[in-house]
C-alpha positions in Angstrom: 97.7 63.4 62.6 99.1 66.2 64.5 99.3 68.4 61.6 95.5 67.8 60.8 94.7 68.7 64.2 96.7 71.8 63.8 94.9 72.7 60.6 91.5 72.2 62.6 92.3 73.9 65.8 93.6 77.4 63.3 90.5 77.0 61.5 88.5 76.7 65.1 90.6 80.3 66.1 89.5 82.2 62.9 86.3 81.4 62.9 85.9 82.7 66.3 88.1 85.6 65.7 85.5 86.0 62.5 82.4 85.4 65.1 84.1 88.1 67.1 84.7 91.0 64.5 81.0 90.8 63.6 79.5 90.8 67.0 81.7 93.8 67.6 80.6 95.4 64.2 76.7 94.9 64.9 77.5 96.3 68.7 79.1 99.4 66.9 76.1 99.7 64.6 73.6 100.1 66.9 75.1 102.4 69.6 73.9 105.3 67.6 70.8 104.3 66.2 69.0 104.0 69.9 67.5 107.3 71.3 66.8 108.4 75.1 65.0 111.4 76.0 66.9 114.7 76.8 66.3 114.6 80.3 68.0 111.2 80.4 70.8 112.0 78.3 71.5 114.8 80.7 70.9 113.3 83.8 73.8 111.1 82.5 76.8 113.3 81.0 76.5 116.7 83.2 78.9 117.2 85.6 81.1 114.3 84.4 84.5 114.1 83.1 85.4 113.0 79.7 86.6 110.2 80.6 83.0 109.5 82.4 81.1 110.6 79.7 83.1 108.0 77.1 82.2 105.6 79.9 78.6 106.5 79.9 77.3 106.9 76.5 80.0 106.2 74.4 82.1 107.9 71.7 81.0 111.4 69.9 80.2 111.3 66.3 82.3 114.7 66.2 84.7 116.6 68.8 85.4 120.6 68.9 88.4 119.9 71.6 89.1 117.0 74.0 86.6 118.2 76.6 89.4 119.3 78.9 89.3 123.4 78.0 86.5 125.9 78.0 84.5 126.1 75.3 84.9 122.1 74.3 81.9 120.2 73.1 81.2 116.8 71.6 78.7 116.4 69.4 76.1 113.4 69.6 74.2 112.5 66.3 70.7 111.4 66.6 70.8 110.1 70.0 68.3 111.9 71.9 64.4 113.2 71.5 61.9 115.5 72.6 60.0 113.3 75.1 56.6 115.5 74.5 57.4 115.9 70.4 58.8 112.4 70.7 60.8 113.6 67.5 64.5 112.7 67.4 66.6 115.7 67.9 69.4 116.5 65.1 72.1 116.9 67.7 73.2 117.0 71.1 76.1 119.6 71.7 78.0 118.5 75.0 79.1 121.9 76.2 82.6 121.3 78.5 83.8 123.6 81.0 87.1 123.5 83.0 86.8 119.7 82.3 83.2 118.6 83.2 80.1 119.3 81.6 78.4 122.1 82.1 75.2 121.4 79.9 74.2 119.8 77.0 72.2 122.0 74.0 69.9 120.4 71.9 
């Protein structure tokens, strides 16, 4: 008896453990498939820290440094648009300087 609860209550963990790896997955997936418009996105990352900007919007599809020296940027893929175009742009280039961000080029 104990051992069939056993059996049950590891099945129970790794199908929650499973529940939880896909929720995470699907979370992942659509971080940097939604848009916001360029003033937004700046409003929200310049003058931050890295650390701020991680907490913000999330991890860069691509780095040139770790934001902390001049000349630093982070790269966001597809995450932003022209809000009179309403096209999506290619590319936001986080531009760091002397930790923060100083702007963002699209």
């Amino acid at each position: 008896m104990i051992g069939h609860l056993h059996t049950k209550a590891r099945q129970a963990i790794r199908a929650g453990a499973i529940t939880i790896l896909i929720v995470t997955a699907v979370g992942c997936g659509t971080q940097g498939s939604a848009t916001v418009t360029r003033e937004v996105f700046n409003e929200s990352v310049v003058g931050k820290t890295p650390n701020e900007v991680l907490q913000t919007i999330g991890k860069p599809d691509r780095t040139d440094g770790d934001g902390t020296n001049p000349g630093d940027d982070w790269f966001y893929e597809q995450r932003t648009a022209d809000a009179i175009t309403g096209k999506t742009d290619s590319s936001a280039m986080v531009v760091f300087q002397h930790g923060r961000v100083d702007h963002v080029v699209y």
